[in-house]
ZAMI-22784 format. One line per field, with one value per residue (C-alpha): residue number from 1; residue in three letters; y negated, z, x negated. Coordinates in pm, 1 decimal, m for minus. Example, Ala and Ser with C-alpha at 12.3 -4.5 7.8 and 13.67 -1.06 7.14 Angstrom:
resi c(1  2)
resn c(ALA  SER)
v c(450.0  106.0)
w c(780.0  714.0)
u c(m1230.0  m1367.0)
//
This chain:
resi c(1  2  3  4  5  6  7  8  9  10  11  12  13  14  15  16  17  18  19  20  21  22  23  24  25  26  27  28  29  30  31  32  33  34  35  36  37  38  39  40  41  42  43  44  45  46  47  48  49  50  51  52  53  54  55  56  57  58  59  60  61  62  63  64  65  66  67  68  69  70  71  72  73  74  75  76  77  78  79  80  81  82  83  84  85  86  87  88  89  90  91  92  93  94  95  96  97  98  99  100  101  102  103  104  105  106  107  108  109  110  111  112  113  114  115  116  117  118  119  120  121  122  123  124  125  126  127  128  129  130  131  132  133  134  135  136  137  138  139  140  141  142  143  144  145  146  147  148  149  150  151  152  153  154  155  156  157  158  159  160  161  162  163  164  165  166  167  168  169  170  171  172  173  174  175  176  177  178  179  180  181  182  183  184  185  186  187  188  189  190  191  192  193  194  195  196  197  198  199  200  201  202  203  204  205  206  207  208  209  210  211  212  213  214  215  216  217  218  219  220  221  222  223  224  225  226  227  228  229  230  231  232  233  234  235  236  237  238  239  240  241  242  243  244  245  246  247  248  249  250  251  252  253  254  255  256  257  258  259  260  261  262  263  264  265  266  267  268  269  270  271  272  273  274  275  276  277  278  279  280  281  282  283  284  285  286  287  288  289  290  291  292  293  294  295  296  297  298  299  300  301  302  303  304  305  306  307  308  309  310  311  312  313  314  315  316  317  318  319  320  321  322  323  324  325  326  327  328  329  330  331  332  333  334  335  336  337  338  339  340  341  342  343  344  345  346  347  348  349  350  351  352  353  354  355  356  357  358  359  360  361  362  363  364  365  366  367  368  369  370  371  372  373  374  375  376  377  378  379  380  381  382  383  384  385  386  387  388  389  390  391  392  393  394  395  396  397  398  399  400  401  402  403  404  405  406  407  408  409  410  411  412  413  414  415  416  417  418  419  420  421  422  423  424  425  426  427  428  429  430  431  432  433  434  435  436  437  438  439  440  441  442  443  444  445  446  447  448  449  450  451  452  453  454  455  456  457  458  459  460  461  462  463  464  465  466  467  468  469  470  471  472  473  474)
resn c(UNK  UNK  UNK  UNK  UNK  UNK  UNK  UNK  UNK  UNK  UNK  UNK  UNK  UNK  UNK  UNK  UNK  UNK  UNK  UNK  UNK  UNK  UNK  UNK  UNK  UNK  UNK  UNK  UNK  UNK  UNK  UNK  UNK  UNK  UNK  UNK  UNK  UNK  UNK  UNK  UNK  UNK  UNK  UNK  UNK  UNK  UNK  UNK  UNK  UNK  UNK  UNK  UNK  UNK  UNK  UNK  UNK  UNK  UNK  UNK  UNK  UNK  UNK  UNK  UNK  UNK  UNK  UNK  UNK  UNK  UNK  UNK  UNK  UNK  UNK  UNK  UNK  UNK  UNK  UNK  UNK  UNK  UNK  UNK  UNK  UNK  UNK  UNK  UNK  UNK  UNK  UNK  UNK  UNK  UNK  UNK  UNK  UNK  UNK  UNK  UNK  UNK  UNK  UNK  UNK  UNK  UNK  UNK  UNK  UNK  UNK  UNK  UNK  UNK  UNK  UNK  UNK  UNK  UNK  UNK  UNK  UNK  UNK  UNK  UNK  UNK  UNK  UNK  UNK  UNK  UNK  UNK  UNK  UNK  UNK  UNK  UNK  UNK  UNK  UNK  UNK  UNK  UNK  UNK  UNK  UNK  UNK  UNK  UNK  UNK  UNK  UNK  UNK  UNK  UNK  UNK  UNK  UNK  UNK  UNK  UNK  UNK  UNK  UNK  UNK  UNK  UNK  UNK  UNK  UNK  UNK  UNK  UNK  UNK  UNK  UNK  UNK  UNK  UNK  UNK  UNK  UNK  UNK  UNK  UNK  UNK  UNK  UNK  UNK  UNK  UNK  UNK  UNK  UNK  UNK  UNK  UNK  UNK  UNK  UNK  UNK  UNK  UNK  UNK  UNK  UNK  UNK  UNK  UNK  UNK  UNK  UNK  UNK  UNK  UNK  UNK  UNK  UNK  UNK  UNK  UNK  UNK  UNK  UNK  UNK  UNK  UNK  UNK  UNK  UNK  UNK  UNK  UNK  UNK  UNK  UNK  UNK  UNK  UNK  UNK  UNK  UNK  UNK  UNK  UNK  UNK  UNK  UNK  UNK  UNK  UNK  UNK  UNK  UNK  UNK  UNK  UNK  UNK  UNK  UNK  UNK  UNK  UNK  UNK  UNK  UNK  UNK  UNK  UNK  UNK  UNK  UNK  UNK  UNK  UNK  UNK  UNK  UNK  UNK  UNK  UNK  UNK  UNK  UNK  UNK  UNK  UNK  UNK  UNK  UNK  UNK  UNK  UNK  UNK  UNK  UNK  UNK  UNK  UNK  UNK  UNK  UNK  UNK  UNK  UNK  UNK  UNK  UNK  UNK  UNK  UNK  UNK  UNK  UNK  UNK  UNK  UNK  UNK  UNK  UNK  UNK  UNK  UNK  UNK  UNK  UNK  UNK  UNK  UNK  UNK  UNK  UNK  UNK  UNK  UNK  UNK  UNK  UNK  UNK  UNK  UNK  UNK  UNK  UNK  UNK  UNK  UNK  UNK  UNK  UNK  UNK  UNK  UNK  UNK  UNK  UNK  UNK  UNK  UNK  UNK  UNK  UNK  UNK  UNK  UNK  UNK  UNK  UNK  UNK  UNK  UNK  UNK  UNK  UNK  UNK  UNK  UNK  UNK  UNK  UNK  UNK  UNK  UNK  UNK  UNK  UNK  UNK  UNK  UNK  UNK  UNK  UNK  UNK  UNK  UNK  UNK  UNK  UNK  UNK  UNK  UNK  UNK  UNK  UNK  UNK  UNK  UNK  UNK  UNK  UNK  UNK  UNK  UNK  UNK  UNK  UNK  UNK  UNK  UNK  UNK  UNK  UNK  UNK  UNK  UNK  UNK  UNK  UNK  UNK  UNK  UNK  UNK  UNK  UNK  UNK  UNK  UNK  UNK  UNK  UNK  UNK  UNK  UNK  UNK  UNK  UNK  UNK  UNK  UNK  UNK  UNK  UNK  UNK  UNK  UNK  UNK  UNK  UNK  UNK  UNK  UNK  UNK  UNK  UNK  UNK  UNK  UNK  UNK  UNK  UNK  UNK  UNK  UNK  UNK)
v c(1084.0  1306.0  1135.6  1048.4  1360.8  1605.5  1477.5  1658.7  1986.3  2190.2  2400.1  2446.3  2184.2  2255.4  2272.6  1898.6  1823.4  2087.6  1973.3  1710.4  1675.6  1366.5  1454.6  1382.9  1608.6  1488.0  1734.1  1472.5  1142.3  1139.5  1038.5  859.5  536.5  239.7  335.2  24.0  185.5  478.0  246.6  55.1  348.2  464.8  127.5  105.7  431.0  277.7  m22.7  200.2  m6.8  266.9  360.2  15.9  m112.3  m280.8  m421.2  m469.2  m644.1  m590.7  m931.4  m1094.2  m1438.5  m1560.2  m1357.4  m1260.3  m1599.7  m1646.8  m1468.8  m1599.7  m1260.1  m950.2  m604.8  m422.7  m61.0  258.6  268.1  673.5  742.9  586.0  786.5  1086.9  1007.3  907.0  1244.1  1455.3  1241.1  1459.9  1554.0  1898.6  2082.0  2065.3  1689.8  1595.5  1808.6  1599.9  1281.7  1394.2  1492.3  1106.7  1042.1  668.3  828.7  932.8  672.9  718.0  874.0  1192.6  1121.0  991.0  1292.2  1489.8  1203.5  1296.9  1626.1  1619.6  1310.5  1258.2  922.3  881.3  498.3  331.1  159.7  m155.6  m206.4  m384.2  m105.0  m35.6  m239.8  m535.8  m894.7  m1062.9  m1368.3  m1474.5  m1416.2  m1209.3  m887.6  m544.9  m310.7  m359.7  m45.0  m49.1  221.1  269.1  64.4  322.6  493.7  152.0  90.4  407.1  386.5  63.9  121.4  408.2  140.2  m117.8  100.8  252.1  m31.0  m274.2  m98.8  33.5  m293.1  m459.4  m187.5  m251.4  m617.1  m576.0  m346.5  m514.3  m868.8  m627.0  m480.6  m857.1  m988.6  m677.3  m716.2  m443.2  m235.4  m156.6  134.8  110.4  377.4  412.2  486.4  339.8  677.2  662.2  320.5  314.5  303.8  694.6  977.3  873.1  543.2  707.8  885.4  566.6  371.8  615.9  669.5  273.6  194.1  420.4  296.8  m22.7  25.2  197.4  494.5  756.9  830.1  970.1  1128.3  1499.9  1584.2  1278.2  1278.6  1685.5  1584.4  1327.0  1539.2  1407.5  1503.6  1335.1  1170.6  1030.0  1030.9  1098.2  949.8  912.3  1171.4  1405.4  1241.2  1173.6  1545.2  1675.9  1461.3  1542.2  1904.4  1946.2  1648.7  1383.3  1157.0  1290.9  1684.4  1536.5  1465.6  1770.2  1960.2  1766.1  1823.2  2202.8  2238.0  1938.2  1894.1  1508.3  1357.9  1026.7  955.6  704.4  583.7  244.3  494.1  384.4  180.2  124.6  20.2  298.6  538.1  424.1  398.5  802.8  882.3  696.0  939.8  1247.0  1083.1  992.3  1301.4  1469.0  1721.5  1596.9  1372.2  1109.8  994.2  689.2  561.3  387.5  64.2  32.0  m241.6  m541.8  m794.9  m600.8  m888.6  m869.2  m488.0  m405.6  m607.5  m427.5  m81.8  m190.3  m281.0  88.2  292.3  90.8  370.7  468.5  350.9  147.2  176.6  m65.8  m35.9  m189.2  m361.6  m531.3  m736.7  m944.5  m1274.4  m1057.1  m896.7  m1247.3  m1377.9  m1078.2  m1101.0  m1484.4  m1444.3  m1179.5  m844.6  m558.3  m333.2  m100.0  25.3  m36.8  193.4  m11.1  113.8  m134.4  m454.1  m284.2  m78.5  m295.7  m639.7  m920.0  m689.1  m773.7  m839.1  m757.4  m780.3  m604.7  m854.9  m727.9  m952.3  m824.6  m620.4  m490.9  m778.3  m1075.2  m1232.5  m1276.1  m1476.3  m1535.4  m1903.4  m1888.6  m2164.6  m2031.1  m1744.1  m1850.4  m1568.3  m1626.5  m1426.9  m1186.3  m911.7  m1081.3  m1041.9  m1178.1  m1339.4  m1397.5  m1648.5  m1544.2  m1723.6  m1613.5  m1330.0  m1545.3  m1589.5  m1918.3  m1855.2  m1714.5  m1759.8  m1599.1  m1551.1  m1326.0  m959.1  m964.6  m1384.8  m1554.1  m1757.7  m2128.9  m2378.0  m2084.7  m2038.5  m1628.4  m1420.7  m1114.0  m929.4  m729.8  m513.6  m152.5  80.8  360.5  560.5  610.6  781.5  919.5  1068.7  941.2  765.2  747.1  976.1  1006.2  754.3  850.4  691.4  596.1  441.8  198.1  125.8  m40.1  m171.2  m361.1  m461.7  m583.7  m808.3  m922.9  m1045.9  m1232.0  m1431.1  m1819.8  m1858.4  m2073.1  m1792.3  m1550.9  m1763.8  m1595.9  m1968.5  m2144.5  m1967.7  m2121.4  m1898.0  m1925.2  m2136.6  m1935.6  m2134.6  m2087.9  m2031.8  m2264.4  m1989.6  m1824.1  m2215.8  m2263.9  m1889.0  m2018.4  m2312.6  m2160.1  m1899.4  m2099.1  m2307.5  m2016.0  m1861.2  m2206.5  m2137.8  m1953.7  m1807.7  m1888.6  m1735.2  m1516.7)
w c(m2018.8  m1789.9  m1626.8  m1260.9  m1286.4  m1428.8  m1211.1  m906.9  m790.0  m777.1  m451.4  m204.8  m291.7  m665.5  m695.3  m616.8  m900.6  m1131.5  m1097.4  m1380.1  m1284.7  m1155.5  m894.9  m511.4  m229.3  147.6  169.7  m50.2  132.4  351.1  m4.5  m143.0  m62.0  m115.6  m153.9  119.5  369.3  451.6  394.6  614.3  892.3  790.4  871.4  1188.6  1315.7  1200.3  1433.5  1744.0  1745.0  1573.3  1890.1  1964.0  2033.0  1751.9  1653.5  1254.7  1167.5  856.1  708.2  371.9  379.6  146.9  22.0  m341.7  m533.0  m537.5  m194.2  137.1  342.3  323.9  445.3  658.6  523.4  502.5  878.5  798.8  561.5  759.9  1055.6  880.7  716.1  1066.3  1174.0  960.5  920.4  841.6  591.2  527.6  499.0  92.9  126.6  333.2  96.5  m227.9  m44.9  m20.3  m325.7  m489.5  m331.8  m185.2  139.2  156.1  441.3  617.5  978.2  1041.9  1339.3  1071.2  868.0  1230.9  1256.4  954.2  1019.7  1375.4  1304.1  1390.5  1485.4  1819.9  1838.2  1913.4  1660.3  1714.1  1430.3  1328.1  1266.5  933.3  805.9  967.7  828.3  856.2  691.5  591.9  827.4  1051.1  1123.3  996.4  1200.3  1422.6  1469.9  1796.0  1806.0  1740.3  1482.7  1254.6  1211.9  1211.7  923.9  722.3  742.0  566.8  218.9  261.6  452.8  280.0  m58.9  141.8  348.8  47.0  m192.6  0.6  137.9  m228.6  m289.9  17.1  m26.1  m354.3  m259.7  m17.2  m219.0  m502.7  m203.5  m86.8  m463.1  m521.3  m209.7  29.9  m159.3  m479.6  m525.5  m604.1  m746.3  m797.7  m1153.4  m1139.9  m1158.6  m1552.1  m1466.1  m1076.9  m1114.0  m1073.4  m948.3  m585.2  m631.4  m778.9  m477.2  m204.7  m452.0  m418.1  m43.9  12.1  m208.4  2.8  346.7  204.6  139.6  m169.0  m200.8  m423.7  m611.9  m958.2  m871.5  m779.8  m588.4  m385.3  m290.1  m243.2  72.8  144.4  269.3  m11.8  m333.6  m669.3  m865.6  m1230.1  m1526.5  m1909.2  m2163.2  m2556.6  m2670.8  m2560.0  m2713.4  m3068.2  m3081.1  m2975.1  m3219.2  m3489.6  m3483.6  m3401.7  m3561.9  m3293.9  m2973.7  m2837.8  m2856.8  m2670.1  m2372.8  m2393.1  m2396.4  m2141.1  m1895.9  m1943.6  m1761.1  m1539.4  m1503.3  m1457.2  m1466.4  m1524.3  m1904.8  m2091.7  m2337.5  m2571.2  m2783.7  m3080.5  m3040.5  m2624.7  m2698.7  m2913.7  m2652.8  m2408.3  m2613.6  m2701.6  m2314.5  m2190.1  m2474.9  m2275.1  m1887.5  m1991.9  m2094.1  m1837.5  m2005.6  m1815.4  m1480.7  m1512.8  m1227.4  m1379.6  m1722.1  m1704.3  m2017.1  m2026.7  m2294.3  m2496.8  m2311.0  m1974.3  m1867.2  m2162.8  m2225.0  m1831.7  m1865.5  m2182.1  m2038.3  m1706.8  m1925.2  m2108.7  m1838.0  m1499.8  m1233.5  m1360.4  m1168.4  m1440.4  m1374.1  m1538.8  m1631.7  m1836.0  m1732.4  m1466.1  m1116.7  m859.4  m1078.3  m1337.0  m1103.3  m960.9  m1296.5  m1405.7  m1112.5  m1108.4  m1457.0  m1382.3  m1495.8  m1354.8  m1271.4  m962.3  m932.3  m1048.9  m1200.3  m1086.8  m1251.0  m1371.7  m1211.0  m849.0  m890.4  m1074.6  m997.8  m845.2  m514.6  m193.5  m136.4  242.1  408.7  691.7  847.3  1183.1  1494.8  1798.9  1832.9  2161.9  2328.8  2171.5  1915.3  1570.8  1258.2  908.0  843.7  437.6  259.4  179.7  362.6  793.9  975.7  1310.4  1561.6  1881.9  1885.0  1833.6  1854.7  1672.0  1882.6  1712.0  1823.8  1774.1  1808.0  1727.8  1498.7  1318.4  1315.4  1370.8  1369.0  1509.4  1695.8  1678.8  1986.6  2101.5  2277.7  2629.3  2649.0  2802.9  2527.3  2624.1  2316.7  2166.4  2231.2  2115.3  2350.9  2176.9  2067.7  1769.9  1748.8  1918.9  2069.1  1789.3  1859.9  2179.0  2207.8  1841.3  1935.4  1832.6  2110.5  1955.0  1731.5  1327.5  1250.0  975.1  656.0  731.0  1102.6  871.8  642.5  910.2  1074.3  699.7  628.1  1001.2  922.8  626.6  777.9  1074.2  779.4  675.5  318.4  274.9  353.3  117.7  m174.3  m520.4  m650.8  m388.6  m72.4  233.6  498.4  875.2  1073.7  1200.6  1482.2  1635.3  2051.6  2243.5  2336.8  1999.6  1897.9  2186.0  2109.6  1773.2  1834.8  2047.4  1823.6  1584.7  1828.8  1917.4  1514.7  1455.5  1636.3  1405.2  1437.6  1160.2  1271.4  1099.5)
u c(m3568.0  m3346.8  m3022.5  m2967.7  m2774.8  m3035.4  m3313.8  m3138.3  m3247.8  m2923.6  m2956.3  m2595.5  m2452.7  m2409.6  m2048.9  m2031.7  m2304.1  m2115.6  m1716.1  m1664.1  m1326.4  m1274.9  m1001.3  m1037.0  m937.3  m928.7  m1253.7  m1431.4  m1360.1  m1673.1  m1829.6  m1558.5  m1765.0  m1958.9  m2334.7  m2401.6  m2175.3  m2431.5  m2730.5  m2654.8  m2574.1  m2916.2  m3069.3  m2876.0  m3034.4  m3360.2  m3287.5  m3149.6  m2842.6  m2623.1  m2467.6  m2392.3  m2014.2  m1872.5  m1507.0  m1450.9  m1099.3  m919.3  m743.4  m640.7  m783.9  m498.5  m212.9  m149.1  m22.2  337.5  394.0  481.9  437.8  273.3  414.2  145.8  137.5  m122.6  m166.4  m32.9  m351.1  m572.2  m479.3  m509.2  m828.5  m1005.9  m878.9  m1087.1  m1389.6  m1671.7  m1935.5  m2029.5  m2326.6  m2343.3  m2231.0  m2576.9  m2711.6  m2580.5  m2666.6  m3057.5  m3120.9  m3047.4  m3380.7  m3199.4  m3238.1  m3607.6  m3692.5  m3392.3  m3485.5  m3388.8  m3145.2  m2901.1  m2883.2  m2810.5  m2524.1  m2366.2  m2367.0  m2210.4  m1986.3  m1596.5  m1464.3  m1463.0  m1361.5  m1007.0  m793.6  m552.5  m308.5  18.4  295.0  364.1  655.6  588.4  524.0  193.4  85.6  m306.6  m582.9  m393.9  m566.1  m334.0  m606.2  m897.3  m1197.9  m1349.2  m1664.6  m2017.2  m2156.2  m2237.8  m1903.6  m1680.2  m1934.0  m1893.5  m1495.8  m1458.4  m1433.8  m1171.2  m933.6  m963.2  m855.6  m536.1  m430.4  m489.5  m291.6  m17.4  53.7  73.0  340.7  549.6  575.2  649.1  926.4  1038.9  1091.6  1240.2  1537.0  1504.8  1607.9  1862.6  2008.7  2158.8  2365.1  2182.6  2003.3  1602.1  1441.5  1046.3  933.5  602.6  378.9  250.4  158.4  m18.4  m410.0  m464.9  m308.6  m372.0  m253.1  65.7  117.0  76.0  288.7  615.8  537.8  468.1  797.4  1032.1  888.4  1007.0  1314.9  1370.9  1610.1  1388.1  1074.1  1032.4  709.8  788.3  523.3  537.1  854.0  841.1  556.0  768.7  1031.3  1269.3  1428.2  1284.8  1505.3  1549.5  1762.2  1602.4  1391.1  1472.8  1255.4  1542.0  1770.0  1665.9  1512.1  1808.6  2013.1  1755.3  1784.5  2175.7  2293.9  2447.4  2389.0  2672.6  2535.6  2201.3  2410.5  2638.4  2316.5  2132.2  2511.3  2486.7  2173.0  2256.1  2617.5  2717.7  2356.8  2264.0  2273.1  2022.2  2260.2  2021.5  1867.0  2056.1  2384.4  2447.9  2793.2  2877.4  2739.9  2926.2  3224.6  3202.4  3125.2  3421.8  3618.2  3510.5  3522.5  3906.8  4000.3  3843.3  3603.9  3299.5  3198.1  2915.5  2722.6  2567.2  2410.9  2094.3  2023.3  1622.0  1582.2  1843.5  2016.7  2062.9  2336.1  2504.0  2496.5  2600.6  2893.7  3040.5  2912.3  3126.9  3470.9  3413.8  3318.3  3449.8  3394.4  3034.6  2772.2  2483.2  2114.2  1889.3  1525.8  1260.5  899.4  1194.8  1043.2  1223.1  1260.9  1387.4  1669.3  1748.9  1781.6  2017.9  2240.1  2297.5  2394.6  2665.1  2508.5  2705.8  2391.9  2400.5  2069.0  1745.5  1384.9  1121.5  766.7  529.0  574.0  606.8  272.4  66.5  m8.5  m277.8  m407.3  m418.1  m741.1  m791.3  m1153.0  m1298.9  m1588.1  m1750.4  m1643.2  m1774.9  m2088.6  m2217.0  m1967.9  m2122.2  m1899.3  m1984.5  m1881.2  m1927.5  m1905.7  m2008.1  m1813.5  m1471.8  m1518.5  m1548.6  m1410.2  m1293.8  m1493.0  m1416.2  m1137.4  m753.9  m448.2  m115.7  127.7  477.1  691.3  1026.8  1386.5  1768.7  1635.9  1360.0  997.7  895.3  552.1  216.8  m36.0  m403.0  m594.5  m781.7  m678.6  m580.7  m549.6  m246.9  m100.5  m141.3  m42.7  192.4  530.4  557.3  423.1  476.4  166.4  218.3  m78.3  m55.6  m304.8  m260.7  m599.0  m802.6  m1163.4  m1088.4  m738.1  m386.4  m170.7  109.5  372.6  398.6  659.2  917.3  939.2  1344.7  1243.7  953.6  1196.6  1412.5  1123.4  1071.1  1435.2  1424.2  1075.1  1210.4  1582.1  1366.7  1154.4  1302.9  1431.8  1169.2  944.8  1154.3  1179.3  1055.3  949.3  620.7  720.0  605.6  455.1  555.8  292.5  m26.3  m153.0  m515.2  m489.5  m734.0  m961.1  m1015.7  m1081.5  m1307.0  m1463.1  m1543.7  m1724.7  m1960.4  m1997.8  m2093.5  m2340.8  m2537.4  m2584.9  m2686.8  m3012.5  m3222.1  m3549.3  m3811.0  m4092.1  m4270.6)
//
């Protein structure tokens, strides 16, 4: 019996069938899909409604457990994805061949082949807070192509944002002054994923990124200290600790040092020796496992002007828990806790199609329908709370009257300017600061108040009245 992969008649579009590398370029994300996505395009074309008007929000029903607010972030990739939205020739090609397609009317193979996003996009600026149910981005365009974008949002906005309010409780929990470094690349689900981590961690607030060739497109320089397998082969094969980090200063004069291969005290003890009497300079030693309280303190007594880095499977309870018990730790390598993790697990549910509103009201899963937008009410530097309603509505039972959702995309073209990763970062720091301590907590946070405007309420019961009639016949 011949696989799926066998049964296809390679033609022009054999290099896709042919590549067994399982790497994706931004030439391949037309296909880096759901299978239901272009289904259901095909059945809209089918229907004649494909060119229809339709809105599709993207929202977390309930945020990851333990947190009380979510940082919006992956507006950048989005952007950049809706901007080269096509599928080529040998793409089309690929897709026909599975056979799934056979009924499929021609017009949507002539879509595919001519298609760019043409639609508008709402969305919350990256950096900002938003709590449950609030929609991060809204699509407004023709059914089929708000359809065939989901899956590709969802996957950058849902990750990214995991990252970022991760980060951002870790600068939260560290405080100010510390400096956060991201080491999380050997353990981020795929190469990708390694990538949106380091650029999701620094538009948080972290200072640098281990992974070179993110923070090389990132405009900044990558940073990191040394692992133990440098040390003990060095050591093996010339016969001391102490020649590791001569050896390891010659190429990079006054680097970082890992110093808990074998005794941390000791290290630090012999370092000091040489710092003293001035035959080398030491920027900072970084302690990745022991008692990290315990070990920073008697690393501070030896060596009191060098700054101490700690690692180590560390997250934000963990760096509360060191600092309230004293630890003298300046910095901190974040890796697996920040990248890994229970996911946001964002939605994107259709709520306005050719003007009529439309909900999903499946147990546990009601949607509120029509487009919205988030109102914050904010006093003295603090969010109160929000209010949903819907776009364009003057706020009645809300106090905020400040919409947070922009225009970022009109009639497939961006309105608005790149932002830099340094002006998100203060746009997270800032969203953060304006949160309660309640709301910041590490232990049952309580999110801000998300109230429901009188219109979107009223909105939603007639919605609901008139998908209540259903037609049975047959």
């Amino acid at each position: 019996m011949k696989t799926t992969t066998e049964s296809l008649q390679l033609t022009g579009f054999e290099e896709i069938l042919e590549d067994r590398e399982l790497t994706v370029s931004s030439a391949d994300y037309s296909l880096l899909t759901d299978l239901y996505q272009l289904t259901m395009a095909a059945c809209y074309v089918g229907e004649g409604i494909d060119g229809r008007a339709a809105s599709f929000e993207l929202f977390a029903r309930r945020l990851p457990e333990g947190f009380g607010y979510a940082i919006a972030m992956g507006l950048a990739q989005v952007l950049e994805y809706l901007e080269k939205f096509r599928f080529s020739p040998a793409q089309i090609e690929a897709l026909q061949s599975t056979g799934i397609f056979a009924g499929a009317p021609e017009r949507f193979w002539t879509l595919l082949a001519t298609a760019r996003f043409t639609g508008d996009v709402w969305a919350v600026p990256e950096g900002t807070a938003v709590f449950a149910n609030e929609p991060l981005l809204r699509i407004e365009a023709p059914l089929w192509q708000a359809q065939l974008v989901e899956t590709y949002l969802l996957n950058a906005i849902n990750y990214q944002t995991l990252i970022a309010t991760r980060a951002a409780r870790l600068r939260d929990a560290a405080g100010p002054e510390a400096k956060l470094l991201e080491f999380g690349t050997r353990r981020a689900f795929g190469p990708q994923a390694a990538v949106w981590a380091a650029r999701a961690a620094l538009a948080a607030g972290f200072d640098g990124t281990s992974n070179v060739l993110a923070a090389l497109k990132l405009g900044r320089k990558p940073v990191g200290t040394m692992a133990h397998a440098l040390v003990m082969a060095v050591a093996a094969l010339e016969g001391s600790e102490n020649q590791a980090f001569a050896a390891f200063h010659r190429c990079f004069p006054g680097a970082p040092l890992l110093i808990d291969t074998y005794n941390t005290v000791a290290a630090a003890r012999m370092l000091a020796d040489r710092v003293n009497s001035g035959e080398m300079q030491l920027e900072g030693v970084r302690l990745d496992s022991g008692d990290l309280a315990v070990l920073s303190r008697e690393v501070r007594s030896i060596l009191p002007g060098v700054p101490i880095f700690a690692s180590g499977d560390l997250d934000d309870r963990e760096i509360a828990k060191l600092k309230s018990s004293g630890a003298c730790i300046d910095g901190y390598g974040l890796g697996t806790k920040l990248v890994s993790g229970s996911p946001v697990n964002g939605v994107y549910k259709l709520v306005e199609i050719d003007g009529i509103p439309v909900m999903k009201e499946a147990s546990g899963k009601v949607t509120y329908p029509g487009r919205k937008q988030i109102f914050r009410h904010i006093e003295n530097g603090q969010i109160l709370g929000d209010c949903l309603g819907l776009s364009g509505e003057i706020i009645h039972n809300c106090d905020s009257h400040l919409p947070l959702m922009e225009l970022v995309v009109k009639d497939g073209k961006r309105v608005q300017n790149q932002e830099s990763l340094e002006d998100i970062a203060k746009r997270t720091a800032a969203s953060v600061a304006s949160l309660r301590a309640e709301t910041r907590q590490l232990d049952n946070p309580i999110s801000p108040p998300v109230e429901i405007s009188t219109d979107l309420q009223s909105l939603t019961q007639k919605t609901k009245k008139s998908q209540s009639i259903v037609d049975f016949r047959f």
